[in-house]
C-alpha positions in Angstrom: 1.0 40.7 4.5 2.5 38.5 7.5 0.1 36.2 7.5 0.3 36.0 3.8 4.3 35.3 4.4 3.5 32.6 6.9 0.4 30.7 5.2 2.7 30.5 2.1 6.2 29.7 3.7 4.2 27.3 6.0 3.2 25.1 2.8 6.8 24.1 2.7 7.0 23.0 6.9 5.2 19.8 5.3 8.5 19.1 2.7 10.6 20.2 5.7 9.3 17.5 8.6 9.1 14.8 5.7 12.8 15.2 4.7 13.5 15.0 8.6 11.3 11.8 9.1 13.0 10.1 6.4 17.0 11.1 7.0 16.6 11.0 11.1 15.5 7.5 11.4 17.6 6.2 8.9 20.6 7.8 10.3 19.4 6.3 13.4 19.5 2.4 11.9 22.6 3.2 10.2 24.0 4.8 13.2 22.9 2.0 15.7 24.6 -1.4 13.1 27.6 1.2 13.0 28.3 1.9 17.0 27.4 -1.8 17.3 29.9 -2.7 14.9 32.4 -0.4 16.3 31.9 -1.7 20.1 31.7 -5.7 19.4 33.0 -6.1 15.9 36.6 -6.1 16.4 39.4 -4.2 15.9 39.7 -3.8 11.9 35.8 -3.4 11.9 36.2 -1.1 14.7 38.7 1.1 12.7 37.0 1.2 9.4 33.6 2.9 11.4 36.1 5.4 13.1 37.3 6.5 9.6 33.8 6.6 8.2 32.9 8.6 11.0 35.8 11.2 11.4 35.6 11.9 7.5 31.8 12.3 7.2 31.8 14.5 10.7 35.3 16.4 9.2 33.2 17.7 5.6 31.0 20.6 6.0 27.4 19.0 5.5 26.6 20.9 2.2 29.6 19.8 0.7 28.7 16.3 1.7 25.1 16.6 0.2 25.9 17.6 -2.9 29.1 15.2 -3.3 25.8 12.1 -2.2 23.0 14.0 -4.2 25.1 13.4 -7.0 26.1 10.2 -6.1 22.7 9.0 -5.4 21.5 10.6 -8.6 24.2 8.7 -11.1 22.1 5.7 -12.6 19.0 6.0 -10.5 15.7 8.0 -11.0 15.6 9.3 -7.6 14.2 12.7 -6.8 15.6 16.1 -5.4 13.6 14.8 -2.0 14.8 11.4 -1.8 17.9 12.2 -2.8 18.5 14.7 -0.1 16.7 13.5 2.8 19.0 10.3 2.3 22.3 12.3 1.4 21.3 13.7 4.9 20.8 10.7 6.8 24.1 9.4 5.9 25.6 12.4 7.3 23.5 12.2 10.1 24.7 8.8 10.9 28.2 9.1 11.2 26.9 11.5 14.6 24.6 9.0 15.2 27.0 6.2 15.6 29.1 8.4 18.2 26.1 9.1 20.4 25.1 5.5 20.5 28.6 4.3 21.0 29.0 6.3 24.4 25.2 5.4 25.3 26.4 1.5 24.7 29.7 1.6 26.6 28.2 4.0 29.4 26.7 0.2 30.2 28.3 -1.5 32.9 30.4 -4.2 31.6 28.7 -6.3 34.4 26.0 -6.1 33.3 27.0 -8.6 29.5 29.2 -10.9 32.4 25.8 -11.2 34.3 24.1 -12.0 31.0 26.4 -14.8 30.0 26.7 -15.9 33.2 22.9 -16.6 33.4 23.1 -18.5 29.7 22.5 -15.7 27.2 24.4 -15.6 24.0 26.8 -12.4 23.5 23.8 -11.6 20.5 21.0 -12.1 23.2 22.6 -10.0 25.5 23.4 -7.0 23.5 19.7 -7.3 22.6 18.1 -7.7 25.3 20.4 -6.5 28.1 22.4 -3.7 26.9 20.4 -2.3 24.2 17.3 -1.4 26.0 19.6 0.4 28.7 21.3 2.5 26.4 19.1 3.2 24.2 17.6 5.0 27.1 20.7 6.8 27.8 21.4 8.0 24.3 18.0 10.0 24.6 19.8 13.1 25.9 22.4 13.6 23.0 19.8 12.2 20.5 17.4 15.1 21.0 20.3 17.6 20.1 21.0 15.5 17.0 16.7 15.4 16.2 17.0 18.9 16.4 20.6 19.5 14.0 18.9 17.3 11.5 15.8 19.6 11.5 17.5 22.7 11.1 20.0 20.5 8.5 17.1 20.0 6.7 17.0 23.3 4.9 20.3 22.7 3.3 18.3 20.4 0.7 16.8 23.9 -0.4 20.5 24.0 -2.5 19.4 20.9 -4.8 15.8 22.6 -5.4 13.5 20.9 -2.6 11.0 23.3 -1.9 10.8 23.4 1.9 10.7 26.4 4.1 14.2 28.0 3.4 13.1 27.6 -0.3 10.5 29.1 -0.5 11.3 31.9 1.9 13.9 32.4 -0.3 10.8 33.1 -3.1 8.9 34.8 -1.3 11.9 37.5 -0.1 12.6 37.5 -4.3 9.2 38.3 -5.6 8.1 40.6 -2.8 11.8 42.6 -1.5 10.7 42.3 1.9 14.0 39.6 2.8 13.0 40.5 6.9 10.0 39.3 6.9 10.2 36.4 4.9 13.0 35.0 6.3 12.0 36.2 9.9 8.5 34.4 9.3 11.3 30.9 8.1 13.2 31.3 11.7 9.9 31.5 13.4 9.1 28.2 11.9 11.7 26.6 12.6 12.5 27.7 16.3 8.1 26.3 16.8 9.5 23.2 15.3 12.6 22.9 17.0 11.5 24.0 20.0 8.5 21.5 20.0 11.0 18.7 19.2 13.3 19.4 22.4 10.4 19.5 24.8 8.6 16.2 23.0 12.0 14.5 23.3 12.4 15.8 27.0 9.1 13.9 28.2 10.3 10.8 25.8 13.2 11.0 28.3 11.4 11.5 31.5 8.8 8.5 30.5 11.5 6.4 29.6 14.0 6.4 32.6 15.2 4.4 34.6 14.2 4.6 38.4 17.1 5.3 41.2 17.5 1.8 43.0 16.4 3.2 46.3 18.1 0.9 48.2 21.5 1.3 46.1 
């Protein structure tokens, strides 16, 4: 009977790494114009991304995916997936934009002086300069978020996407074993969480930067 539980709950891990594939990178983009914005763009810019952030951060997340679902639903045929794997990557950006905020301004401030001073543009700079450094840095704090938006992902289960938690959620209905079918769920997710940390961890180790020994 387990392994009945897990081939059937499994059919849903598809829906559930599709929703994530779709709201992480977007929160990502989003994220990235937003800390962007909120570093260079000036002070009223600056304070408009702050309030988007602390409201969006300040709302429990199912709250905030309903509130979008129907939002995105008014006026557009979208479906129950799109609908919440985007309601979640605009909550997922407004954590987003923190994480890359800090990663930008954990940049020495030299280092955009010694840009200019060498005849790049402020735009040329942040691209090429300051970007590639902290995108680097933001690797840390990013995998935690990789793995919220994961587990977030079973919240679309409340507009009727039929991912893991759903369909746990069936099987613990139809067969009155709620231990096993949620137990076989948690399983799935730890593999896939789990599996995200440690592929995110040698991201991170391939990606850094060397010490200067002669620093």
């Amino acid at each position: 009977m387990l392994v009945q539980f897990f081939q059937y709950i499994l059919e849903g891990t598809a829906v559930t790494l599709a929703v994530t594939l779709v709201a992480l990178p977007m929160g990502l983009i989003l994220g990235l114009v937003l800390a962007l914005v909120h570093v260079y763009g000036g002070r009223v810019l600056s304070g408009i991304v702050t309030v988007y952030s602390v409201m969006m951060r300040g709302v429990p997340p199912l709250v905030l995916l309903f509130i979008l679902y129907f939002v995105f639903s008014q006026g557009i045929n979208l479906t129950e997936f799109l609908a919440g794997s985007i309601a979640l990557g605009v909550i997922s950006s407004a954590y987003q934009t923190e994480i890359l905020r800090g990663a930008i301004l954990a940049v020495s401030g030299g280092q955009m002086l010694a840009a200019r001073a060498i005849g790049l543009t402020r735009l040329q700079a942040v691209r090429y300069v300051v970007l590639p450094q902290a995108l680097r840095l933001a690797i840390p704090p990013w995998s935690n978020e990789a793995s919220i938006v994961l587990k977030d992902s079973s919240l679309v289960y409340a507009i009727g996407v039929a991912e893991i938690l759903r369909r746990a959620q069936q099987l613990s209905a139809s067969t009155q074993q709620p231990f096993l079918a949620f137990g076989a769920a948690a399983l799935i997710y730890f593999v896939l969480v789990f599996s995200t940390n440690r592929l995110l961890d040698l991201l991170e180790r391939r990606t850094r930067i060397p010490a200067n020994p002669y620093a």
